[in-house]
PyMOL CGO cylinders between C-alpha atoms (Angstrom):
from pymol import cmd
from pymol.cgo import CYLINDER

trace = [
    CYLINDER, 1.27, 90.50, -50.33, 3.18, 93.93, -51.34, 0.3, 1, 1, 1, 1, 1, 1,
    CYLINDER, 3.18, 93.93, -51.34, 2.02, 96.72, -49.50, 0.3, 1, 1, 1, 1, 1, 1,
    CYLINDER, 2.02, 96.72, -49.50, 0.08, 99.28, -51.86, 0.3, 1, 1, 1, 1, 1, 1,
    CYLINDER, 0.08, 99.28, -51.86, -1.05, 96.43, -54.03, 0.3, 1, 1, 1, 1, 1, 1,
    CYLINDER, -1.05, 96.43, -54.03, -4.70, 96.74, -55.23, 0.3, 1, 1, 1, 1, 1, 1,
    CYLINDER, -4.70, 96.74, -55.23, -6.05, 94.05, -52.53, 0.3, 1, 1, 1, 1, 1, 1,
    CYLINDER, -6.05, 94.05, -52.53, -3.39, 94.85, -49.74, 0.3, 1, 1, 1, 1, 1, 1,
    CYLINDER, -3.39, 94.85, -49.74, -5.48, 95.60, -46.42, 0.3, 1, 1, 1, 1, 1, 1,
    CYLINDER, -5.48, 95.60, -46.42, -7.65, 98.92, -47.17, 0.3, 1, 1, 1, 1, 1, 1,
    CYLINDER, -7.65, 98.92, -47.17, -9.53, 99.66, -44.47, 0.3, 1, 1, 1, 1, 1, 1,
    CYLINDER, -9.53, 99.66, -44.47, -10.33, 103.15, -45.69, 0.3, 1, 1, 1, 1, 1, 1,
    CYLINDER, -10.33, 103.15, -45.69, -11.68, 101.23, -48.30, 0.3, 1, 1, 1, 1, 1, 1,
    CYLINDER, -11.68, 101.23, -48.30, -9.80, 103.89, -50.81, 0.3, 1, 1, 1, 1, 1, 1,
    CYLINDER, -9.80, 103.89, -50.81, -9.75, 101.36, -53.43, 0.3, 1, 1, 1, 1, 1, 1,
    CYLINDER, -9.75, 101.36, -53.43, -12.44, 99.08, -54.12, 0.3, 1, 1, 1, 1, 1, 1,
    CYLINDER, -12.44, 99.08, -54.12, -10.58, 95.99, -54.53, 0.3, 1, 1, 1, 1, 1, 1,
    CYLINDER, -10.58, 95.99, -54.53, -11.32, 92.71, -52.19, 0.3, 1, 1, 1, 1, 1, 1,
    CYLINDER, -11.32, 92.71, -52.19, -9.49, 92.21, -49.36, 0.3, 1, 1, 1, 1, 1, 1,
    CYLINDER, -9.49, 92.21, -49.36, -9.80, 88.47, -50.01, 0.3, 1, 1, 1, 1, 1, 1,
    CYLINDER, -9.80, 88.47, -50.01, -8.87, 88.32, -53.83, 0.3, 1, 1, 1, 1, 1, 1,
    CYLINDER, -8.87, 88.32, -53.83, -12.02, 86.99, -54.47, 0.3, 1, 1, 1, 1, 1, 1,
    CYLINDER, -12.02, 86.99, -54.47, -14.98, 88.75, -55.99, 0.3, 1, 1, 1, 1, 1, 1,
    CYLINDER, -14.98, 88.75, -55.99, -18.95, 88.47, -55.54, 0.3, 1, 1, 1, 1, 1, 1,
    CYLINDER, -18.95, 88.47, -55.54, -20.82, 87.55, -58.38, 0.3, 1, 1, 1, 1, 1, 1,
    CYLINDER, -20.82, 87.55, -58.38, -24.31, 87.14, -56.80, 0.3, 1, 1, 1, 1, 1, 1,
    CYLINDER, -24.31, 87.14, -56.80, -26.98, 89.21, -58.21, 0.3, 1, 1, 1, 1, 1, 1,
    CYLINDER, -26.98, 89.21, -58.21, -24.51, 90.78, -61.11, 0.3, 1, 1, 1, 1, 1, 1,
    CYLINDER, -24.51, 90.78, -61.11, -26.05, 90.73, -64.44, 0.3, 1, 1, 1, 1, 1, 1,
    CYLINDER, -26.05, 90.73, -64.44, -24.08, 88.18, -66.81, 0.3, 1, 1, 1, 1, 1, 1,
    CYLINDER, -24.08, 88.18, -66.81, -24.92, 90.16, -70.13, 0.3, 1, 1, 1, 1, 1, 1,
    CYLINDER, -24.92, 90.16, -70.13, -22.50, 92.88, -68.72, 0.3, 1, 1, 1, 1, 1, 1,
    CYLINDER, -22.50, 92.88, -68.72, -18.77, 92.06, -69.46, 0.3, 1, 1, 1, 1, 1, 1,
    CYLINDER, -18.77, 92.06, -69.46, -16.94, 92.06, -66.18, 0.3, 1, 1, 1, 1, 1, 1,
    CYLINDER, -16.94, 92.06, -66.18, -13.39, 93.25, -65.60, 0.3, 1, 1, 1, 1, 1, 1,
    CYLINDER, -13.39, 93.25, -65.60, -10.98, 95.79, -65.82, 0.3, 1, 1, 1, 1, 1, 1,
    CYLINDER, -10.98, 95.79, -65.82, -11.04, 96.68, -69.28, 0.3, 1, 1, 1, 1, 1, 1,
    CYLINDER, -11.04, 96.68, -69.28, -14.46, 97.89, -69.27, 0.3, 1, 1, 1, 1, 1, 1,
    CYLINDER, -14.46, 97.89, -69.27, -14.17, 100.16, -65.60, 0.3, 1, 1, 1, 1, 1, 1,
    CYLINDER, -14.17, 100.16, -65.60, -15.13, 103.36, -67.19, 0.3, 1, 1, 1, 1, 1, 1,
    CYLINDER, -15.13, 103.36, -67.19, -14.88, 105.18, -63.52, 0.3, 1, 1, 1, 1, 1, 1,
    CYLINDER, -14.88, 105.18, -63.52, -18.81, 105.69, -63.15, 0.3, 1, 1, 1, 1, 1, 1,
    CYLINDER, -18.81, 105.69, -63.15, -21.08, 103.64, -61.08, 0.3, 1, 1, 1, 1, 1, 1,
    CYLINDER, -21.08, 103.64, -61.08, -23.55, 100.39, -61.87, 0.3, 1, 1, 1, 1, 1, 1,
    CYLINDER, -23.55, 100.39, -61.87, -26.55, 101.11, -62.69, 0.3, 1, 1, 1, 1, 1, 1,
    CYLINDER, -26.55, 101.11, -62.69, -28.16, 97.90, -61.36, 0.3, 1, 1, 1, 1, 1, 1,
    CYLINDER, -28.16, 97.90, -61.36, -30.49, 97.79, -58.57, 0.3, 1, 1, 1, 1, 1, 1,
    CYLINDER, -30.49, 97.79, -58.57, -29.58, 96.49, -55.38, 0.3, 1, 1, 1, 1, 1, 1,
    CYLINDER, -29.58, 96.49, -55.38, -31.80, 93.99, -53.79, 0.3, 1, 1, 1, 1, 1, 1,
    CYLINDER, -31.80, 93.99, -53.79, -32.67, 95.00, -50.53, 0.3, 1, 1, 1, 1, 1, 1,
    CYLINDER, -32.67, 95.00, -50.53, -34.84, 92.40, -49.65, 0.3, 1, 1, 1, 1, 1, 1,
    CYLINDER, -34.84, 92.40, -49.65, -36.11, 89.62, -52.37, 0.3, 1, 1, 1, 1, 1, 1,
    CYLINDER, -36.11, 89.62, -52.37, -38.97, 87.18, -52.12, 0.3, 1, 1, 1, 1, 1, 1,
    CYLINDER, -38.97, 87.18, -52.12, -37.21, 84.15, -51.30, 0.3, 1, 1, 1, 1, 1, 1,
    CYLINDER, -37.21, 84.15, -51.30, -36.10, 86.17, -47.63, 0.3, 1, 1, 1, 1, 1, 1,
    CYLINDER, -36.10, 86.17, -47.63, -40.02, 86.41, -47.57, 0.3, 1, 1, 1, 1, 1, 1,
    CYLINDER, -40.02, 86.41, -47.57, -40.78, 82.72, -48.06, 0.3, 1, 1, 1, 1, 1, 1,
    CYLINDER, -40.78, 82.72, -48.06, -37.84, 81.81, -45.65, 0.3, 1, 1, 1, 1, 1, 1,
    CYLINDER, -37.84, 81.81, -45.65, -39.21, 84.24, -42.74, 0.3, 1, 1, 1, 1, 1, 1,
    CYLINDER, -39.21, 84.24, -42.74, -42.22, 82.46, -43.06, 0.3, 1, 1, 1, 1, 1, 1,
    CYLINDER, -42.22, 82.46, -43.06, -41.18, 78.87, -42.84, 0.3, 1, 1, 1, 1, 1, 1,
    CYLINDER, -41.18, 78.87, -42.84, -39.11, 80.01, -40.04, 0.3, 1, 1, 1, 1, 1, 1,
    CYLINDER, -39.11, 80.01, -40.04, -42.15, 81.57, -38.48, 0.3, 1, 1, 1, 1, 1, 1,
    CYLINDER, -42.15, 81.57, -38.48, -44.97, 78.74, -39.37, 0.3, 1, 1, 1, 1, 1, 1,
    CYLINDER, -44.97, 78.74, -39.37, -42.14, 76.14, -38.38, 0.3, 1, 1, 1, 1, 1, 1,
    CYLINDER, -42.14, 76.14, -38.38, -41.76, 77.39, -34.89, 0.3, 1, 1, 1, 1, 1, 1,
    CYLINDER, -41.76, 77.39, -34.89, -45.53, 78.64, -34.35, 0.3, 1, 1, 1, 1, 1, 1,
    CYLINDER, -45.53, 78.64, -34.35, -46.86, 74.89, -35.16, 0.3, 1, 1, 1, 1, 1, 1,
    CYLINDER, -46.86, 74.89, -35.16, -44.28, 72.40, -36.64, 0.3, 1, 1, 1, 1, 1, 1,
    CYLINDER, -44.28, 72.40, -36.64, -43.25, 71.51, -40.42, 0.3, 1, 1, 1, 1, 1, 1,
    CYLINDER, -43.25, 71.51, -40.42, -46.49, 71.50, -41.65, 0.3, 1, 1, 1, 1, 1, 1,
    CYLINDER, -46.49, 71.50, -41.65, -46.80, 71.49, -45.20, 0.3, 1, 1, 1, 1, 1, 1,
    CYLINDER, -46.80, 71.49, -45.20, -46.91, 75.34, -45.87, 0.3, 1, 1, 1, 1, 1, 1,
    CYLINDER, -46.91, 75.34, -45.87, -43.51, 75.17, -44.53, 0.3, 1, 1, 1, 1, 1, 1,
    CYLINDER, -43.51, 75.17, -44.53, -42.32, 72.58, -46.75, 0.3, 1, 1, 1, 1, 1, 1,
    CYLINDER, -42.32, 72.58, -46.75, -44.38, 75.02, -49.54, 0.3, 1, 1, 1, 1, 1, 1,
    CYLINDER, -44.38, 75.02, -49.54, -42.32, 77.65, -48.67, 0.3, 1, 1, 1, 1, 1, 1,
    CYLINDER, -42.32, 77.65, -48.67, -39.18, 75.97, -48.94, 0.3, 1, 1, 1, 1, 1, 1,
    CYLINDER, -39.18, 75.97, -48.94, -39.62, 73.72, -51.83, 0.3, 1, 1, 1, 1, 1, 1,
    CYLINDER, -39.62, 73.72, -51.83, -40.78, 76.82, -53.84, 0.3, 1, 1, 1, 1, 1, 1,
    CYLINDER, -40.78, 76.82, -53.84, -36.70, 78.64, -53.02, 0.3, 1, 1, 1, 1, 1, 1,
    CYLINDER, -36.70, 78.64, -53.02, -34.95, 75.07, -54.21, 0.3, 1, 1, 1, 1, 1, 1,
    CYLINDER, -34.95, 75.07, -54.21, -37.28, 74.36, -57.18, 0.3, 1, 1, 1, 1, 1, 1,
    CYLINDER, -37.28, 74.36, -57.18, -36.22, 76.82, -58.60, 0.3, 1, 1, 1, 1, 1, 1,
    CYLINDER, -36.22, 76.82, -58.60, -32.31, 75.38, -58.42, 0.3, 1, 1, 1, 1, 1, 1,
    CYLINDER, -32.31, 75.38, -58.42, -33.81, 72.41, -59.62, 0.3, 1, 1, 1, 1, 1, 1,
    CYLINDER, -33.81, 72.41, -59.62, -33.10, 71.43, -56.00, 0.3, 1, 1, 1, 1, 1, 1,
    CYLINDER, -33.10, 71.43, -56.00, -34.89, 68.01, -54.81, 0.3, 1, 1, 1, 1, 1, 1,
    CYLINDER, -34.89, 68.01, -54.81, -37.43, 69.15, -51.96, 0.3, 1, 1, 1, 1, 1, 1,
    CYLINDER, -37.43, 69.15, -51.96, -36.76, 68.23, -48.19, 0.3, 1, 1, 1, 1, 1, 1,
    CYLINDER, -36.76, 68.23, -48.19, -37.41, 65.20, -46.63, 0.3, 1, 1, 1, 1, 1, 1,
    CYLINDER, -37.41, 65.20, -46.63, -41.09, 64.49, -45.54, 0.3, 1, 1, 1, 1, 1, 1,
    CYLINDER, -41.09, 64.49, -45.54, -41.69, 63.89, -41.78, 0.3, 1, 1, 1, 1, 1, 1,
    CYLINDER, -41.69, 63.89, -41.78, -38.95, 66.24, -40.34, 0.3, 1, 1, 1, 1, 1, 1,
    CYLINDER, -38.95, 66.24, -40.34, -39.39, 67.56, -36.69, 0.3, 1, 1, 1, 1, 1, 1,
    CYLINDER, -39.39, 67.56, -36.69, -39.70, 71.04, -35.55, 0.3, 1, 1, 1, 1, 1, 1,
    CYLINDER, -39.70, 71.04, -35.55, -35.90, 70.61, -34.60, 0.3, 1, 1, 1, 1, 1, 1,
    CYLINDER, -35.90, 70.61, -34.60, -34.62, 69.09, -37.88, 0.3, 1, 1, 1, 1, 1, 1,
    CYLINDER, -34.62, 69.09, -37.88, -36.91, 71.57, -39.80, 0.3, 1, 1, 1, 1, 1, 1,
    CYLINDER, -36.91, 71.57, -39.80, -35.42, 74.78, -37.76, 0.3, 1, 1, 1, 1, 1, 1,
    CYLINDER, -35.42, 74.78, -37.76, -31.48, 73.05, -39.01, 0.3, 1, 1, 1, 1, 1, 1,
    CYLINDER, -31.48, 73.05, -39.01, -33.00, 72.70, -42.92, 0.3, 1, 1, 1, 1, 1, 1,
    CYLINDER, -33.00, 72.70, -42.92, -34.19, 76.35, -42.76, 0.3, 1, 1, 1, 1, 1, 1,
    CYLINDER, -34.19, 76.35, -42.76, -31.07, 77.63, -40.97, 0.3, 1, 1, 1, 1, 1, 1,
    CYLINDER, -31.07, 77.63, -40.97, -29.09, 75.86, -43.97, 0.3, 1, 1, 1, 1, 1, 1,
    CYLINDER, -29.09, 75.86, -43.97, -31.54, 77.05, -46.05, 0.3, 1, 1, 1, 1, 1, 1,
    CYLINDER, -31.54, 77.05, -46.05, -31.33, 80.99, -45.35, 0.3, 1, 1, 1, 1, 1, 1,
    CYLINDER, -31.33, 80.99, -45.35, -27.31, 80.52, -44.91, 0.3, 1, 1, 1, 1, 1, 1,
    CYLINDER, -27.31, 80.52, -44.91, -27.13, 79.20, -48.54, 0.3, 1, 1, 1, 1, 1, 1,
    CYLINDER, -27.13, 79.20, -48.54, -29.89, 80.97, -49.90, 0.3, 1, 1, 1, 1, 1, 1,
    CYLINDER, -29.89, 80.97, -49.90, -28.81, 85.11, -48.61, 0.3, 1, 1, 1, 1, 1, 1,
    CYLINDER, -28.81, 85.11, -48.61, -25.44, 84.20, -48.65, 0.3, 1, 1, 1, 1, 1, 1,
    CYLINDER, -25.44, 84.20, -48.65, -23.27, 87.81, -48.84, 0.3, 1, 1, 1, 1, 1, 1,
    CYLINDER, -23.27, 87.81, -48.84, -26.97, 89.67, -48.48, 0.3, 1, 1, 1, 1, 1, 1,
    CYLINDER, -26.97, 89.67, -48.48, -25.24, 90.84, -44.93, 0.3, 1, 1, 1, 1, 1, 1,
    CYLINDER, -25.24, 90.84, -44.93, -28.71, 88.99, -43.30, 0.3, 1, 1, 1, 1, 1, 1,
    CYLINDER, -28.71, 88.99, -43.30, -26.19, 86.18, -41.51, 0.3, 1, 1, 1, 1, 1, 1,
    CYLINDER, -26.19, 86.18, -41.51, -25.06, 88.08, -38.74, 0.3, 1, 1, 1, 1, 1, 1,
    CYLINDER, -25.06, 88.08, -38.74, -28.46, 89.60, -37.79, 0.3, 1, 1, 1, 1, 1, 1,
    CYLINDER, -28.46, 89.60, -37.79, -29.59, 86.00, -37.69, 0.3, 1, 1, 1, 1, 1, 1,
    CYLINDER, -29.59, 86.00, -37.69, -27.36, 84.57, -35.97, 0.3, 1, 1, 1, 1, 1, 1,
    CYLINDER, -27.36, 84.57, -35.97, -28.14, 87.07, -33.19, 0.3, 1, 1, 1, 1, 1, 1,
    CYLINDER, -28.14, 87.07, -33.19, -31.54, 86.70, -33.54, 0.3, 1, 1, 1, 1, 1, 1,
    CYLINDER, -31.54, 86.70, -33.54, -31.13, 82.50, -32.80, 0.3, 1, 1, 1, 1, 1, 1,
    CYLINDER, -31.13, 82.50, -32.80, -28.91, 83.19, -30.14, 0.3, 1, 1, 1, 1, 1, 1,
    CYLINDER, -28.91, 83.19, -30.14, -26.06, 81.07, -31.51, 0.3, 1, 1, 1, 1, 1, 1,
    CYLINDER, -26.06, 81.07, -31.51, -23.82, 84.35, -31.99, 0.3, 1, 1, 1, 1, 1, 1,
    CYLINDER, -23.82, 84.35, -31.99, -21.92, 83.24, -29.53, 0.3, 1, 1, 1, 1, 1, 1,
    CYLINDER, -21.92, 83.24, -29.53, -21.37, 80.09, -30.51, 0.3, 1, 1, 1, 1, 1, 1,
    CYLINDER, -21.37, 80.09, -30.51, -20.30, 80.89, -34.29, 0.3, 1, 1, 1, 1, 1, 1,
    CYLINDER, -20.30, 80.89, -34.29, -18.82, 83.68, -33.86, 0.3, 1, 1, 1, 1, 1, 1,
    CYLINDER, -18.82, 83.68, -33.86, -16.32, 83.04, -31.21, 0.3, 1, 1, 1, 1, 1, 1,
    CYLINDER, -16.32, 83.04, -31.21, -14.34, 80.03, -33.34, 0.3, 1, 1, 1, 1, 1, 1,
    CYLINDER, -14.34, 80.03, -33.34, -11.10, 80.42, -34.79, 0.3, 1, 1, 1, 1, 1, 1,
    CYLINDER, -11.10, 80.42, -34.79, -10.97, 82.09, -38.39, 0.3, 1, 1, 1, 1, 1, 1,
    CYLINDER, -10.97, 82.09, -38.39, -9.30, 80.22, -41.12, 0.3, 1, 1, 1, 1, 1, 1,
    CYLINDER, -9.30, 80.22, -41.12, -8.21, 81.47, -44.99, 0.3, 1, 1, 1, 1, 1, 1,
    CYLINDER, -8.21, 81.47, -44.99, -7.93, 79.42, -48.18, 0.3, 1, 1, 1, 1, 1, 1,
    CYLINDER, -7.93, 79.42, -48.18, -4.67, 78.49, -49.69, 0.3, 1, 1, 1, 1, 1, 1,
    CYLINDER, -4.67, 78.49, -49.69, -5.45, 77.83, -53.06, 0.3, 1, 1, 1, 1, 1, 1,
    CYLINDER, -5.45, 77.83, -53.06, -2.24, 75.74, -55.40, 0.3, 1, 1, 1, 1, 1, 1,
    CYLINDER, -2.24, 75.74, -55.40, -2.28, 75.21, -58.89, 0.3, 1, 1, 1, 1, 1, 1,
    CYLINDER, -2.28, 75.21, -58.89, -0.25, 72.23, -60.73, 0.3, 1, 1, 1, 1, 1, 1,
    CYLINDER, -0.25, 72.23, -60.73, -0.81, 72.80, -64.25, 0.3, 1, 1, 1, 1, 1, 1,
    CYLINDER, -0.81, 72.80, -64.25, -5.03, 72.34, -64.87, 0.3, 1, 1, 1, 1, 1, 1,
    CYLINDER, -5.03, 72.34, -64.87, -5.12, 71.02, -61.26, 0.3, 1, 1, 1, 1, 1, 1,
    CYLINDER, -5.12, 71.02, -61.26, -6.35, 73.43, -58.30, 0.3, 1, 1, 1, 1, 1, 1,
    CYLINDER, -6.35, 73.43, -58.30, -6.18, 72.44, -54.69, 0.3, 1, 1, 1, 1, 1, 1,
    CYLINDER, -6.18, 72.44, -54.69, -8.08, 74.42, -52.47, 0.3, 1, 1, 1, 1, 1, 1,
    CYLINDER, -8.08, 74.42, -52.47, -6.72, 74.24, -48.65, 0.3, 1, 1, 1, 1, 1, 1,
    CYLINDER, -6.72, 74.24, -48.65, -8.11, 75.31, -45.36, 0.3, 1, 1, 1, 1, 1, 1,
    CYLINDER, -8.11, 75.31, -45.36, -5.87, 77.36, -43.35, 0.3, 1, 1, 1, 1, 1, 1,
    CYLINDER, -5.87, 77.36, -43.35, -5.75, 79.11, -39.87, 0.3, 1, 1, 1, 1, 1, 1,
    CYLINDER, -5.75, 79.11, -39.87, -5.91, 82.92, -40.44, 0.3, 1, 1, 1, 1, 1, 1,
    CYLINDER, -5.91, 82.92, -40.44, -2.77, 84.25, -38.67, 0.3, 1, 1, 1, 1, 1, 1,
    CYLINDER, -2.77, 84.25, -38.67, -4.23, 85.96, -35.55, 0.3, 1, 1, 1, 1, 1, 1,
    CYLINDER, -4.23, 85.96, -35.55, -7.54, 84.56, -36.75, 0.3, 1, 1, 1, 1, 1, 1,
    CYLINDER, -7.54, 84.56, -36.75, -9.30, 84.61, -33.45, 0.3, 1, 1, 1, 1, 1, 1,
    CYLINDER, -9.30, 84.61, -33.45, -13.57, 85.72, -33.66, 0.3, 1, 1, 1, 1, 1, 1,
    CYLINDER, -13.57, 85.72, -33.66, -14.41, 87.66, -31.03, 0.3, 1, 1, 1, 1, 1, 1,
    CYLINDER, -14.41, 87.66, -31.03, -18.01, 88.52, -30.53, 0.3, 1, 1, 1, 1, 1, 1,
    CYLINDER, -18.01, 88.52, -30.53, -19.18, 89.71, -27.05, 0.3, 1, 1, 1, 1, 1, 1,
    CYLINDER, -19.18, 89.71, -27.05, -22.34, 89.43, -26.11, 0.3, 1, 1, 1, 1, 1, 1,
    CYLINDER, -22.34, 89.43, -26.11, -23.43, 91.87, -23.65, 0.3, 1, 1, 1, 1, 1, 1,
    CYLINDER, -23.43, 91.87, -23.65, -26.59, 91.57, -21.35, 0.3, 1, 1, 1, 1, 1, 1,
    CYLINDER, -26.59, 91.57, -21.35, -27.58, 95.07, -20.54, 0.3, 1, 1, 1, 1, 1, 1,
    CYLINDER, -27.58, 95.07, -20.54, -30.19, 95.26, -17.16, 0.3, 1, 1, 1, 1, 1, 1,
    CYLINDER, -30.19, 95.26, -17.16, -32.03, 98.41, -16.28, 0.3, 1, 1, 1, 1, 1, 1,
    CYLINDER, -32.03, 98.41, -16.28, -31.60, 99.92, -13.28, 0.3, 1, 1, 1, 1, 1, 1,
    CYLINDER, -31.60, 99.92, -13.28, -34.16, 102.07, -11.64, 0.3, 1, 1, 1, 1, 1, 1,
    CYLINDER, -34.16, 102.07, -11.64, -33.11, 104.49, -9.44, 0.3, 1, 1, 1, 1, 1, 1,
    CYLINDER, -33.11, 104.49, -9.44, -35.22, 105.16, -6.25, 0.3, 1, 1, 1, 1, 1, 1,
    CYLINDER, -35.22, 105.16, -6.25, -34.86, 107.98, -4.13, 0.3, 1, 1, 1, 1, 1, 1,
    CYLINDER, -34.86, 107.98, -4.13, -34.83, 107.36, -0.75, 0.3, 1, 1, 1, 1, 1, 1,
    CYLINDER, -34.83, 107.36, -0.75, -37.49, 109.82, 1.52, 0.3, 1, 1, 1, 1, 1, 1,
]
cmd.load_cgo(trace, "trace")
């Protein structure tokens, strides 16, 4: 990549290009013609979704699911998000275990670049785990109408995530 280029690393983030050279489209409106030609400068003036109803549905299957099982508010809950992705509806007769994976999936999937991954991660305790694994890019080749998408190690590409147990002390004076 040439340095200065729109997407070269911008950690001052003066530009607004991606760092990645792709581009979210999640929760853009479609009736708006994207691109270049129509930047006039000034900002959108769509919303931004802070938190949606589907994060409320998937908090509560989490929370039902782990208070008493799968039972079948949780599979409610759930089959209410992928219903409307014309999704077919989980399994019948999960455990508490499998359920917890489904719902994980689910809210990975689901809130996908909605910056609500990390925070769960941390709250499952499983930061550790998935966050400390090598990082890896995309090469992406083209052969006329043919794309090939390829998984590659990120030079340097090593997480690092720390987690740090923090005890209280008290301090007692000594008479």
């Amino acid at each position: 990549m040439r340095n200065n280029a729109a997407n070269a690393i911008d950690l001052a983030d003066k530009n607004d290009a991606t760092q990645t050279g792709y581009y979210m489209r999640k929760r853009l409106n479609d009736k708006i013609v994207l691109g270049a030609a129509n930047w006039d400068g000034g900002t959108s003036t769509q919303n931004y979704n802070i938190f949606r109803y589907a994060e409320v549905l998937l908090n509560y299957a989490e929370a039902q699911n782990e208070a008493v099982g799968p039972d079948e508010s949780v599979y409610n809950a759930i089959g209410r998000i992928r219903s409307r992705s014309n999704l077919t509806n989980l399994p019948t007769g999960l455990s508490q275990a499998d359920m917890r994976t489904a719902i994980r999936r689910e809210r990975r999937i689901e809130l996908a670049l909605e910056d609500k991954r990390y925070w769960d991660l941390i709250r499952w305790r499983i930061a550790e785990i998935n966050l400390n694994r090598p990082l890896h890019g995309m090469k992406i080749t083209t052969n006329g109408s043919n794309v090939t998408y390829t998984v590659v190690p990120a030079v340097g590409g090593i997480g690092s995530f720390l987690h740090l147990k923090i005890t209280c002390f008290q301090s007692h004076k000594m008479l």
